[in-house]
N, C-alpha and C positions, 0 to 999 in steps of 0.2 A: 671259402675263406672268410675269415670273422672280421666284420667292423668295426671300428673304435671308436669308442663313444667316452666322454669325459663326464665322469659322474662332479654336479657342481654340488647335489644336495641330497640330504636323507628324508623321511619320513621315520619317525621311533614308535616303538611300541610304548607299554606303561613299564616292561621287563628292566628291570636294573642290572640282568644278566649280560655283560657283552653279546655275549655270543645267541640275544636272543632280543639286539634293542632295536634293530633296524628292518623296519617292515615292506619300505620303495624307497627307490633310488628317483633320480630325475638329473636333468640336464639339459640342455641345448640343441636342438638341429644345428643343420648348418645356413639352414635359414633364418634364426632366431625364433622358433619354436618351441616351446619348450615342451619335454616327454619326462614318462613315467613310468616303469615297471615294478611291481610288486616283485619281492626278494625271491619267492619262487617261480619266477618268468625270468627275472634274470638269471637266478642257478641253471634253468634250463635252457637258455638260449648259449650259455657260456658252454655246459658240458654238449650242447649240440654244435660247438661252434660255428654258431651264429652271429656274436658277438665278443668282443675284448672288451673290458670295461678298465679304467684309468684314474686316477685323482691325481691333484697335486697336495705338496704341505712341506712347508718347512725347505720352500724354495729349491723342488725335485719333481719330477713327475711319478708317479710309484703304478705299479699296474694292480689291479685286483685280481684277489683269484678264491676259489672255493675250500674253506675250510670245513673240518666237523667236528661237533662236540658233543658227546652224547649221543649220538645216532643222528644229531639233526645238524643238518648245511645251513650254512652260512658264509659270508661276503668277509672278507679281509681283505688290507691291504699287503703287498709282500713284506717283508721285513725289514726297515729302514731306520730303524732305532729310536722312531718317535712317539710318544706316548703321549695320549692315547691315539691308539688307530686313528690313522688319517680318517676315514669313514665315519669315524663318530667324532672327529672336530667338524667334520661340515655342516652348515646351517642346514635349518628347518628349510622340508621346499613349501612354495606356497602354496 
């Protein structure tokens, strides 16, 4: 069964592409540690379910999940009618 993790932060590539600007996610333990997976550790832990990943925005919690464009995966958030993807309004992780 998959764990839920709340994504608080992105890491970007230089790509001005959507669907090709977010390179690691990051978040919180439940200890206050903070973690990191590069977007192809996450894809893979998601389709191995492993993991559920989550954001909030726009005062809702929305879940993520695996899109593709081009032949290549990538992270989105579900469909909640807010622009831009939640995912790419979250801060820089440090």
């Amino acid at each position: 069964m998959a764990i839920d993790h709340q994504i608080l932060c992105i890491t970007r590539t230089t790509h001005t592409d959507p669907h090709e600007r977010i390179q690691k996610i990051g978040g919180l333990n439940s200890d206050g540690k903070r973690w990191g997976l590069t977007l192809d550790d996450a894809i893979e832990g998601i389709e191995l379910d492993k993991w559920r990943f989550w954001t909030a925005g726009g005062g809702a919690s929305v879940w993520v999940e695996i899109a593709k464009h081009n032949g290549r995966k990538y992270l989105k958030t579900v469909a909640d009618g807010l622009h831009p993807d939640n995912l790419l309004a979250l801060p820089d992780c440090p």
